[in-house]
N, C-alpha and C positions, 0 to 999 in steps of 0.2 A: 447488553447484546448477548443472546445466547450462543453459542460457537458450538451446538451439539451437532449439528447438521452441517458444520462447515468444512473443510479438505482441513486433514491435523498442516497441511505444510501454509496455507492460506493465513490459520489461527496463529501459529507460532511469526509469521511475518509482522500478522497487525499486532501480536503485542506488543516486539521489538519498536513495530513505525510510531504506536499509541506513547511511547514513554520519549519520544523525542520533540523536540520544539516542529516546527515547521519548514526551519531556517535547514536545518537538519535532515528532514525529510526528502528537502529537494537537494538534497550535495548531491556531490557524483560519486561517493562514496559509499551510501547509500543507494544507489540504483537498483543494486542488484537484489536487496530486500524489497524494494516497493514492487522489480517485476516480479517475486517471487506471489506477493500478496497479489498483483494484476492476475497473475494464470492463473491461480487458483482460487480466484473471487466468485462467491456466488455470484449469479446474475442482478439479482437485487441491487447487491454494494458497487456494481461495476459502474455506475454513472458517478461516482465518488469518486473514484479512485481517477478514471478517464481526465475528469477536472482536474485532482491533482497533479497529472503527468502533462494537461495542457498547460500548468501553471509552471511545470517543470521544463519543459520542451520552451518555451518563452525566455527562461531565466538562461538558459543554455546554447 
């Protein structure tokens, strides 16, 4: 994935989210990096992320 054209605070989110399991991703501890990577997701990556927070929003 190229991140030349992405927000610097989007890029620093996903690579935090990219090094962690799944399990992880959705804690609650966590939250507040996946919303940081949501606001500042391109349009593109936004129906990815949307999934992950419905699979989060479930769990919770």
């Amino acid at each position: 994935m190229s991140t030349e054209n992405y927000n610097p605070k989007f890029v620093e989110a996903m690579k935090k989210l990219t090094k962690m399991s799944e399990e992880e991703r959705l804690s609650e501890e966590n939250k507040e990096i996946f919303e940081q990577a949501m606001n500042y997701a391109p349009l593109d990556i936004q129906p990815q992320l949307i999934a992950i927070r419905k699979k989060y929003d479930d769990l919770h």
